[in-house]
TITIBA-73867 format. One record per atom (N, C-alpha, C, O, CB): residue in three letters; x, y negated, z. Coordinates in steps of 0.2 Angstrom, whole numbers, plus 5000, padded with zeros to 4 digits. Glycine has a CB too. Example, Ala and Ser with C-alpha at 12.3 -4.5 7.8 and 13.67 -1.06 7.14 Angstrom:
2
ALA506650285039ALA506250225039ALA506650165039ALA507150175042ALA505750225045SER506450115035SER506850055036SER506450005039SER506749945040SER507050035029
***
This chain:
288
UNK488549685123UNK489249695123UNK489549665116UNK489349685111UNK489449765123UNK489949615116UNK490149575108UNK490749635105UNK491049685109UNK490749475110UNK490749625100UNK491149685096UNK491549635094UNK491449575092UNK490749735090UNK492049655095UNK492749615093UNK492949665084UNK493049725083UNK493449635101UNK493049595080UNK493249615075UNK494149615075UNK494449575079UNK492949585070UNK494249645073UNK495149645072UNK495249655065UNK495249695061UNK495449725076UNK495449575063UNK495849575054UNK496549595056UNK496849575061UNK495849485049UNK496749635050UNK497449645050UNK497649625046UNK497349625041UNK497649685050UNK498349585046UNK498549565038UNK499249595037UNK499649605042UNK498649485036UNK499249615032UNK499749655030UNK499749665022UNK500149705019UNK499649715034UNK501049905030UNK501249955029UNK500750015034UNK500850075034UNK501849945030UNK495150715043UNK494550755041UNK494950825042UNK495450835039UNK494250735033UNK494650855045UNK494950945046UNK494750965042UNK494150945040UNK494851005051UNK495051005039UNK495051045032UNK495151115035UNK495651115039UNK495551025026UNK494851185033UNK494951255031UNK495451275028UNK495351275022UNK494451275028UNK496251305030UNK496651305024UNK496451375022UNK496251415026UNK497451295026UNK496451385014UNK496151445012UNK496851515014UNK497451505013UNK496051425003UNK496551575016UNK496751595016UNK497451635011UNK497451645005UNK496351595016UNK497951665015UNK498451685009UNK499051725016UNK499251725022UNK498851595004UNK499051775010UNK499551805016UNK500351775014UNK500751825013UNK499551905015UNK500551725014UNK501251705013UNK501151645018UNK500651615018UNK501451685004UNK501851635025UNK501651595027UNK501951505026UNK502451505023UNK501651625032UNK501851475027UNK501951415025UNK502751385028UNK502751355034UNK501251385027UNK503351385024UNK504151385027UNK504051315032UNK503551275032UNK504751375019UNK504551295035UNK504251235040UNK504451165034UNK504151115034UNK504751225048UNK505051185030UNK504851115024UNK504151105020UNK504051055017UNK505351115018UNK503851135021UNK503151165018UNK502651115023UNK502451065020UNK503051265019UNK502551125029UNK502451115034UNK502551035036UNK502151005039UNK502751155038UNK503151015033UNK503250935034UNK502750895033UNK502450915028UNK503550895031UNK502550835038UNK502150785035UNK502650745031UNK503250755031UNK501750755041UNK502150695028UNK502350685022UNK502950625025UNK503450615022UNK501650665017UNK502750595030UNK503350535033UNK503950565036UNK504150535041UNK503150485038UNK504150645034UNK504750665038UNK504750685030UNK505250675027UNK504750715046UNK504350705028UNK504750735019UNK504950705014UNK505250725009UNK504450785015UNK504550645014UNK504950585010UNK505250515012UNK505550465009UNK504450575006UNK504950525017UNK505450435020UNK505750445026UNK505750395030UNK504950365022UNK506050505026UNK506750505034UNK507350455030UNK507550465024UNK507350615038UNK507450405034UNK508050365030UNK508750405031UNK509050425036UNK508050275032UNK509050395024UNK509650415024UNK509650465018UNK510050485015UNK509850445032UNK508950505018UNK508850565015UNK508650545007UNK508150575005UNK508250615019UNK508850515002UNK508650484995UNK508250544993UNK508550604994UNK509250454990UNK507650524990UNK507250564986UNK507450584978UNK507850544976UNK506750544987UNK507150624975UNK507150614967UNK506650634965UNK506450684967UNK507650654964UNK506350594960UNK505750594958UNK506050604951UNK506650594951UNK505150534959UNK505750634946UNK505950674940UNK505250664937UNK504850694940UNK506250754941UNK505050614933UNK504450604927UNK504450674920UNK505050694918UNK504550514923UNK503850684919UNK504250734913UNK503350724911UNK502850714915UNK504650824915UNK503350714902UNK502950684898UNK503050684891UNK503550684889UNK502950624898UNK502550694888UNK502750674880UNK502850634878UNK502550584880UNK502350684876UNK503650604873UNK503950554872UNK503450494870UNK503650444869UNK504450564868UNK502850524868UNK502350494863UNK502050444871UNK502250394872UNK501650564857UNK501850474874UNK501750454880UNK501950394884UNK501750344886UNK501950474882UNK502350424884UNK503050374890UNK503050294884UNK502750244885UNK504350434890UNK503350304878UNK503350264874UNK502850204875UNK502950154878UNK503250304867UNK502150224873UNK501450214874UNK501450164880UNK501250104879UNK501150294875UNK501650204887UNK501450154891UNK501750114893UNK501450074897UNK501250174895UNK502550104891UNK502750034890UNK502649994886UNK502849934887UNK503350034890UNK502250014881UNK501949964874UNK501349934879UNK501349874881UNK501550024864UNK500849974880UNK500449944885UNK500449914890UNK499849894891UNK500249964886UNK500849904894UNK500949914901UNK500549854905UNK500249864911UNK501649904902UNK500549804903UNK499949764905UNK499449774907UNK499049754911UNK499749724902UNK499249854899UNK498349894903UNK498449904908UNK497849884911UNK498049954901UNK498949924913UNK499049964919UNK498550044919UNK498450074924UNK498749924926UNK498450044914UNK497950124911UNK498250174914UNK498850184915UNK498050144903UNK497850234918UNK498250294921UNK498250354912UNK497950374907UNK497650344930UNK498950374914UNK499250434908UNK499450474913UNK499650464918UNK499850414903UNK499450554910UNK499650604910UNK500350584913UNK500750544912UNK499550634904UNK500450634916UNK501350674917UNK501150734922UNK500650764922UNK502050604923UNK501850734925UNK502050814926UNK502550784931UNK503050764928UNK502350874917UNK502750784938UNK503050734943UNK503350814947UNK503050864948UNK502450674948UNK504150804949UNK504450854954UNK504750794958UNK505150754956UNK504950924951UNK504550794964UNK504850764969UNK505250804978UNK505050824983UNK504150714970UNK505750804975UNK506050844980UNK506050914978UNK506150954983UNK505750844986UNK506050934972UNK505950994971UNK505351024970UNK505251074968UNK506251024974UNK504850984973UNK504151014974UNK503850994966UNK503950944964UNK503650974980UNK503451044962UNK503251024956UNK502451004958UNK502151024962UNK503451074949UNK502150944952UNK501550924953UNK501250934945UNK501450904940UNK501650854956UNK500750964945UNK500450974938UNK499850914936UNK499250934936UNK500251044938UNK500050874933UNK499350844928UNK499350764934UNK498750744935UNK498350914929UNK499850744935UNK499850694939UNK499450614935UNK499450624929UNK500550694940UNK499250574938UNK499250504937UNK499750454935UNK500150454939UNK499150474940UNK499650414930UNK500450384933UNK500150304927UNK499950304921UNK501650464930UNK500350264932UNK500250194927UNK500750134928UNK500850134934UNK499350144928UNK501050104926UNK501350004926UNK500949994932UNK500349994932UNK501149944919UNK501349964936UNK501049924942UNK501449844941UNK501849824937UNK501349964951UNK501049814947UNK501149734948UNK500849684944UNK500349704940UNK501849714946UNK501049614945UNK500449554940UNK501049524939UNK501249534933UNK499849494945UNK501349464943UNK502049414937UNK502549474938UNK502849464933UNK502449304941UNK502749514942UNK503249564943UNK503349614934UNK503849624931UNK502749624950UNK502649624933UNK502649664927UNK502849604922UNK503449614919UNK501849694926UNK502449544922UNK502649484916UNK503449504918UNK503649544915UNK502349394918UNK503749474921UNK504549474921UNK504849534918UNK505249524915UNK504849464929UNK504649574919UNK504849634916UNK504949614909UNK505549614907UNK504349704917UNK504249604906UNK504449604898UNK504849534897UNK505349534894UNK503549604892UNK504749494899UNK505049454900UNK505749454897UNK505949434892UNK504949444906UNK506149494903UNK506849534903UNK506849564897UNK507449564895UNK506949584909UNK506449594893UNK506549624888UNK506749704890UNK507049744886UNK506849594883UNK506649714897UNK506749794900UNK506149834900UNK505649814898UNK506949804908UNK506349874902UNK505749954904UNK505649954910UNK505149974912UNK505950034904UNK506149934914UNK506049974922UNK505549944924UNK505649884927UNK506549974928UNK504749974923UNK504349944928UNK504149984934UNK504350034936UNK503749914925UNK503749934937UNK503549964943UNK503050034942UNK502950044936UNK503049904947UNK502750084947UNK502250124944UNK501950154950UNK502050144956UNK502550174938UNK501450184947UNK500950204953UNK500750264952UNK500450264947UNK500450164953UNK500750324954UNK500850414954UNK500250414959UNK500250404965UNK501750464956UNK499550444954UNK499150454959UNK499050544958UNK498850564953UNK498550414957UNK499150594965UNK499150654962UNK498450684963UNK498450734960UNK499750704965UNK497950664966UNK497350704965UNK496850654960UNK496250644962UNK497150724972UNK497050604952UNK496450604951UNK496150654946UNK495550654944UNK496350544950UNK496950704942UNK496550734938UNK496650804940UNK496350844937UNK496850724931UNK496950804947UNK497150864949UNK496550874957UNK496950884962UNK498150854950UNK495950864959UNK495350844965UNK496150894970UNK496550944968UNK494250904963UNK496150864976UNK496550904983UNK497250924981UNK497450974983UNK496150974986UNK497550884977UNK498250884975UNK498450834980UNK498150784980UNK498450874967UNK499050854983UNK499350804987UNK500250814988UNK500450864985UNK498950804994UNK500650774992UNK501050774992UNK501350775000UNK501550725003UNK501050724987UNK501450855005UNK501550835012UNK500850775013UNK500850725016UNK502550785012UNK500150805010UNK499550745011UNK499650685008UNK499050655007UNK499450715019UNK500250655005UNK500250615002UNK499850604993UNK499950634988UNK500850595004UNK499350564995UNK498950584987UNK499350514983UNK499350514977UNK497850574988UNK499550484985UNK499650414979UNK500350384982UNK500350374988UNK498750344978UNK500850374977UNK501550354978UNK501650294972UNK501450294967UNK502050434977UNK502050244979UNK502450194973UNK502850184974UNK503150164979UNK502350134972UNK503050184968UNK503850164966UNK503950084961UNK503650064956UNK504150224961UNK504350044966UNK504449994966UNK505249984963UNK505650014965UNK504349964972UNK505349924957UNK505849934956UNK506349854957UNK506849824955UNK505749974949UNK505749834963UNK506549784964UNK506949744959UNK507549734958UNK507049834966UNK506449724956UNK507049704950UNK507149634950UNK507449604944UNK506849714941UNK507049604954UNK507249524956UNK507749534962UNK508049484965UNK506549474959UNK507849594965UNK508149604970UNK509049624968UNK509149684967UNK507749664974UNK509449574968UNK510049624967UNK510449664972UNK510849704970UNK510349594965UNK510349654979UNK510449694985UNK509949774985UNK510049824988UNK510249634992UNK509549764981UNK508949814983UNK508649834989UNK508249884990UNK509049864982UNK508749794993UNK508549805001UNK508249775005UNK508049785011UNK509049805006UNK508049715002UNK507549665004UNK506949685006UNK506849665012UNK507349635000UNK506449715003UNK505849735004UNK505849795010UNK505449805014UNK505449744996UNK506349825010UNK506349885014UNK506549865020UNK506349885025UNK506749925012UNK507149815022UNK507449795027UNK506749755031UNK506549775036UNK508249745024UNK506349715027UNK505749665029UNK505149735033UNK505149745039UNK505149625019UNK504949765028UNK504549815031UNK504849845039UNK504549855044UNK504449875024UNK505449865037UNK505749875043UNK505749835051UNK505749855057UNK506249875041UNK505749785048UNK505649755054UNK504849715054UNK504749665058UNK506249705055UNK504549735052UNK503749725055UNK503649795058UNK503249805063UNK502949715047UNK504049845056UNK503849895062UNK504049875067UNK503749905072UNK504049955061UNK504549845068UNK505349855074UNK504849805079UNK504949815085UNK506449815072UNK504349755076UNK504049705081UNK503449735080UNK503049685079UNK504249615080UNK503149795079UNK502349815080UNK501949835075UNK501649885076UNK502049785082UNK502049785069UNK501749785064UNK501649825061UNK502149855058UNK501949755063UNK500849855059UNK501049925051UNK501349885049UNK501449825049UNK500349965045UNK501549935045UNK501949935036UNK502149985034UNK502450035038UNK502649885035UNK502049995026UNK502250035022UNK502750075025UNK503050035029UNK502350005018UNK503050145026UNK503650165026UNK503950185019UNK503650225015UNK503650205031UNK504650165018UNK505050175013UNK505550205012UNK505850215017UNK505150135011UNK505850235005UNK506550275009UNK506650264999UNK506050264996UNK506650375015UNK507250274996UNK507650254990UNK507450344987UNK507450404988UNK508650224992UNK507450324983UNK507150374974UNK507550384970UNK507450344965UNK506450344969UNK508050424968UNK508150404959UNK507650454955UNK507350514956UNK509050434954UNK507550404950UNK507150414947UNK507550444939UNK508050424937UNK506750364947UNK507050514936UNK507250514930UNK506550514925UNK505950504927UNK507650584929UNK506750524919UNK505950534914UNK506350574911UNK506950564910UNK505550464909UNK506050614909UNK506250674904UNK506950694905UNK507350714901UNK506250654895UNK507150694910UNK507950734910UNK508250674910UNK508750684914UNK508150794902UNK508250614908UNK508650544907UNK508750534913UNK508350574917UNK508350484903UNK509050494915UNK509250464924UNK508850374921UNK508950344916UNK510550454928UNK508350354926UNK508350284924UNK508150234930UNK507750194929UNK507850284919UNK508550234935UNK508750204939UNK508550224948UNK508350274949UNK508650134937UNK508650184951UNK508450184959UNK507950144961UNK507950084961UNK508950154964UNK507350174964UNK506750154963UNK506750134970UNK507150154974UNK506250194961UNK506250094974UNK506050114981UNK505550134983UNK505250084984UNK506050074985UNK505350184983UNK504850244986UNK504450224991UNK504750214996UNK505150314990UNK503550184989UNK503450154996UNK502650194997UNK502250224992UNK503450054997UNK502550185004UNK501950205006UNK501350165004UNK501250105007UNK501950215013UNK500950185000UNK500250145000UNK499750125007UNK499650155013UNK499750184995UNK499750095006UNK498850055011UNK498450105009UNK498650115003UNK498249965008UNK498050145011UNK497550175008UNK497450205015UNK497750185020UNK497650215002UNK496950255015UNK496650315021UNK497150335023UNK497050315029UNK496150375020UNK497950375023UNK498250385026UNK498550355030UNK498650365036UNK498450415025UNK498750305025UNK499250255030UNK498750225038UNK499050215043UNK499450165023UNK498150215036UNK497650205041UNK497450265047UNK497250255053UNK497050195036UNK497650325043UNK497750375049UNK498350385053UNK498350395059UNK497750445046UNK498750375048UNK499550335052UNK499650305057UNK500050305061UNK499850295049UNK499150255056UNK499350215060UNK498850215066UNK499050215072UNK499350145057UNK498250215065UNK497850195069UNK497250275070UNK496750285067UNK497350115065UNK497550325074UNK497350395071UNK496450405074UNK496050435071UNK498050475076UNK496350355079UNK495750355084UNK495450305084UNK494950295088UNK495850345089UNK495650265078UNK495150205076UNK494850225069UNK495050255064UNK495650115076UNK494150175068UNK493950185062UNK494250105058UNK494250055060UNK493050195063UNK494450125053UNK494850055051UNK494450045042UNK494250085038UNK495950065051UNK494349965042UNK494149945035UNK494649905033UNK494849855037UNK493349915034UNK494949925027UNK495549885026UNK495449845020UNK494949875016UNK496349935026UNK495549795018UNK495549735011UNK496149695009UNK496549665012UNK495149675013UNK496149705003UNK496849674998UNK496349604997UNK495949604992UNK497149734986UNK496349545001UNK495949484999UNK496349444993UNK496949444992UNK495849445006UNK495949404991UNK496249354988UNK495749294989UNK495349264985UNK496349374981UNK495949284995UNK495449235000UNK496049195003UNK496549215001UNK494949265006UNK495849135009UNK496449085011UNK496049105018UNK496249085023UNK496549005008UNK495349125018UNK495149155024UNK494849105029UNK494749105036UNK495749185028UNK494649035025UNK494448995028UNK493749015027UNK493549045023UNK494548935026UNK493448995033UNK492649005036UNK492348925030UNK492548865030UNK492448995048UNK491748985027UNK491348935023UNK490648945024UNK490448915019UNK491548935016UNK490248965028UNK489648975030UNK489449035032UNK489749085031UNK489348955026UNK488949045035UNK488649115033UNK488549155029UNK488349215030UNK488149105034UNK488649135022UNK488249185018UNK488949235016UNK489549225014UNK487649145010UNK488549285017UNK489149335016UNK489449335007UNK490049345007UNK488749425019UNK489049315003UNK489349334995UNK489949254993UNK490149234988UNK488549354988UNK489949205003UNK490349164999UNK491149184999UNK491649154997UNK490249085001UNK491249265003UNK491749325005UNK491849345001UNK492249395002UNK491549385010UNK491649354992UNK491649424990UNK492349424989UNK492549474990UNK491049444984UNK492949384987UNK493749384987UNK493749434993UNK493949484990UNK494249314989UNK493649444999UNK493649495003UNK493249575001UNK493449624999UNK493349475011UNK492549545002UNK492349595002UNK492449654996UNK492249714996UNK491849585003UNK492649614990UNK492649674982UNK493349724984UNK493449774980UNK492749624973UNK493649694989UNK494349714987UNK494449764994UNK494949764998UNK494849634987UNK493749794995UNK494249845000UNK494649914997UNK494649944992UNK493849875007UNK494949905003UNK495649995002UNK495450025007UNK495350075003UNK496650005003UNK495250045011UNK494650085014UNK494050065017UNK493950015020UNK494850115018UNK493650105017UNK492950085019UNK492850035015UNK492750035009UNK492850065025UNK492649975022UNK492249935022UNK491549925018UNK491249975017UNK492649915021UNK491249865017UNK490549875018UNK490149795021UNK490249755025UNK490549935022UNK489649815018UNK489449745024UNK489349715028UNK489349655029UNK489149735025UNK489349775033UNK489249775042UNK490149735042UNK490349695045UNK489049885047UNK490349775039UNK491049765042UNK491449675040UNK491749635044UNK491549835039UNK491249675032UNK491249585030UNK490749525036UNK490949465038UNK490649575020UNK490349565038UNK490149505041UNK490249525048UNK490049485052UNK489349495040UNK490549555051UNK491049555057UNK491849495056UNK492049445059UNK491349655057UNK492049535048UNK492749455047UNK492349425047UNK492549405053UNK493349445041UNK491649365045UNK491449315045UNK491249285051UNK491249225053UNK490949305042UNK491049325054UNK491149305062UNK491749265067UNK491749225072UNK491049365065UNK492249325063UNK493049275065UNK493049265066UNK493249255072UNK493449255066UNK493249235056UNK493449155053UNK492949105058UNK493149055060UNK493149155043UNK492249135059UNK492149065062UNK492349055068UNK492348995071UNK491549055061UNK492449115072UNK492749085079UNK493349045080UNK493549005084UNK492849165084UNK493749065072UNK494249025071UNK494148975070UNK494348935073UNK494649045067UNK493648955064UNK493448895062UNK493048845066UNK492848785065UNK493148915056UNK492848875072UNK492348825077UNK492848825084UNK492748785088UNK491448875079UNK493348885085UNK493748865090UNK493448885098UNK493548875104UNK493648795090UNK493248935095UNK492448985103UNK492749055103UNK492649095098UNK491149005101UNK493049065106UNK493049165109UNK493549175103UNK493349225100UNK492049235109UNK493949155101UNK494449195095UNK494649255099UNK494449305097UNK495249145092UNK495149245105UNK495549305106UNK494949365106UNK495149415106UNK495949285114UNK494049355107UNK493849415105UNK493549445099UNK493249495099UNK493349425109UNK493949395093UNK493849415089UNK494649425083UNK494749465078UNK493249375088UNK494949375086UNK495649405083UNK496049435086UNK495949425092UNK496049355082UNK496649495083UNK497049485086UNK497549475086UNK497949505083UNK497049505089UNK497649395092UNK497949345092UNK499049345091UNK499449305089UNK497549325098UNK499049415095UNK499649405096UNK499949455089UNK500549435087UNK499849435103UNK499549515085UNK499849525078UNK499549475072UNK499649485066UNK499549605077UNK499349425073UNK499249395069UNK499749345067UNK499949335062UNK498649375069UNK500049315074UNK500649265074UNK501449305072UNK501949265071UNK500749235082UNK501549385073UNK501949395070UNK502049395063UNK502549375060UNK501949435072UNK501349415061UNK501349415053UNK501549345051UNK501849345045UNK500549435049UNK501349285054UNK501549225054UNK502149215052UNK502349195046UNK501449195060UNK502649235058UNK503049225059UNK503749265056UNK504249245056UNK502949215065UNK503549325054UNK504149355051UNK504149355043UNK504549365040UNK504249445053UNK503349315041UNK503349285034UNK503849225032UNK504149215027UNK502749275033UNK503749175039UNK504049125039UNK504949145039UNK505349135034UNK503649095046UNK505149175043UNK505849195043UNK505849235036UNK506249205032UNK506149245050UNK505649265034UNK505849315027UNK505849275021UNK506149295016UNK505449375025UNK505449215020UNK505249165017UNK505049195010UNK505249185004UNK505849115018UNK504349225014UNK504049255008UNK503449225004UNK502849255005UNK503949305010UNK503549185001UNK502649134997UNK502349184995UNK501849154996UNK502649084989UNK502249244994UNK501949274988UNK501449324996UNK501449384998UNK502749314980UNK501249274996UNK500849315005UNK500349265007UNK500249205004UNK501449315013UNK499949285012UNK499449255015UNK499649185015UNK499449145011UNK499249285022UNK500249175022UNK500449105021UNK500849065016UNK501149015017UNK500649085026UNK500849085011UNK501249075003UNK500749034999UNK500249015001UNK501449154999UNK500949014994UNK500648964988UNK500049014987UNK499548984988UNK501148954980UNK500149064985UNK499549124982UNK499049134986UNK498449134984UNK499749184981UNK499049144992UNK498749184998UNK498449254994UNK497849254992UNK498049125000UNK498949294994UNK498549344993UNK499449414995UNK499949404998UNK498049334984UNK499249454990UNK499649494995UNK499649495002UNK500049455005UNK500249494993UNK499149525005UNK499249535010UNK498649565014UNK498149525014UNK499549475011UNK498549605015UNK497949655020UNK497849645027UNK498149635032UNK498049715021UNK497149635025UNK496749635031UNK496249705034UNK495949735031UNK496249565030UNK496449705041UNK496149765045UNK495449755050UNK495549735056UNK496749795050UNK494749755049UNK494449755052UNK494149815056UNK493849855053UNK494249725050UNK494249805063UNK494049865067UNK493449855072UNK493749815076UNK494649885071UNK493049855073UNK492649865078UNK492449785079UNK492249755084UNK492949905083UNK492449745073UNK492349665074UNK493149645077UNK493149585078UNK491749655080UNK493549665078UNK494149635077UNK494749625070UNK494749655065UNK494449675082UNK495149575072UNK495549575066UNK496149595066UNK496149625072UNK495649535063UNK496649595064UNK497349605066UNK497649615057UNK497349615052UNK497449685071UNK498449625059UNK498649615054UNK499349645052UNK499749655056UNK498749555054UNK499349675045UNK500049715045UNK500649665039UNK500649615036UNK499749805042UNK500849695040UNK501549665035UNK501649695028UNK502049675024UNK502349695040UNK501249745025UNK500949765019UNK500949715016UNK500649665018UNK500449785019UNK501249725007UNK501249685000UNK501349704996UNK501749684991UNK501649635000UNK500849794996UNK501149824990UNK500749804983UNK500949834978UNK501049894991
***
């Protein structure tokens, strides 16, 4: 039986411990009805030692995780993650000679089974080439509206210490949930490539642009499933059982209308994820 891989490019039962208090139904929300029903703006609230905060805009290029202390929606989080995100996004920042950078709130690395409505790791994007602010969200939107995963998003203000310091956009990471999200019945290996995905032989380490870069799973078995593909693509035999063919032309094609380079079919070839399932490929609309 051939196993079809599926690339994507592109948005475990647990025991709850005992407690006699029961859990209110906002309590109860998953995490894509408690933070991204659109209409509903969130507020994320940073709180830090000024020494801190200071600190990680002096550095920010490290992308280093620091301390904080995060209430989002009123829910408080203790001992959170929190670093500068992006690559020329971040350069332009200093560039500008601003603060507002991008960032990345991871709540269980210092905190083990801290989560957020399940959500363990939140970004906030600040748009700062955007003067509409609706670009990246309106895009993501419509990779859903024609099939496509993608991130789900919904508008943040943000503060740091009590200050207000602007409107962020609140997005869903790639990671294991977004993968439970979407695909609840599949086993999925997902990859941030920085490949162009041309078939270059057999040997699996001339992949490692795929393979170093997965966000879930993945693994060997599963790199040499995408090499299989690429070559069905690259030799022109049985693609449709190894692509799939019709999410792959969307990703094509709503990059092409949004006229986005900074993606698979862009100057860079990168931003952008790939989903291998069962030797199939497919593709999401993800560029976080």
């Amino acid at each position: 039986m051939i196993r079809k891989v599926v690339i994507s490019l592109t948005a475990l039962l647990a025991l709850a411990a005992c407690t006699t208090r029961q859990r209110t139904a906002e309590e109860r929300k998953e995490y894509a009805e408690a933070l991204f029903t659109l209409g509903e703006i969130s507020t994320v609230e940073l709180e830090m030692p000024e020494a801190t905060w200071q600190k990680m805009k002096e550095k920010a290029s490290d992308k280093e995780y620091r301390r904080c202390d995060v209430t989002i929606n009123g829910e408080r989080f203790g001992n959170v993650a929190i670093r500068t995100k992006g690559a020329s996004s971040l350069d332009d920042v200093q560039l500008m000679k601003s603060d507002r950078y991008s960032f990345t709130l991871k709540l269980n690395k210092y905190e083990k089974g801290q989560d957020c409505h399940g959500l363990t790791k939140l970004l906030l994007n600040n748009n700062i080439w955007d003067a509409t602010q609706m670009k990246d969200a309106i895009v993501y939107d419509m990779c859903r509206y024609i099939g496509l995963p993608a991130p789900l998003t919904n508008y943040a203000r943000i503060s740091v210490n009590g200050k207000p310091f602007g409107c962020y956009l609140m997005v869903e990471p790639v990671d294991k949930n977004f993968a439970r999200r979407n695909w609840p019945d599949e086993v999925s290996n997902i990859y941030k490539p920085y490949h162009n995905l041309a078939y270059t032989g057999e040997n699996i380490e001339n992949y490692a642009d795929i393979a170093n870069y997965a966000k879930v799973k993945g693994g060997e078995a599963s790199v040499q499933r995408i090499v299989e593909a690429l070559r069905s693509v690259a030799e022109d035999k049985n693609i449709d059982e190894h692509v799939d063919i019709e999410n792959v032309m969307k990703y094509m094609a709503l990059q092409t209308i949004a006229v986005n380079y900074d993606c698979m079919t862009g100057h860079n070839e990168q931003n952008y994820y790939l989903r291998e399932a069962d030797g199939a490929v497919t593709g999401n609309g993800s560029a976080c």
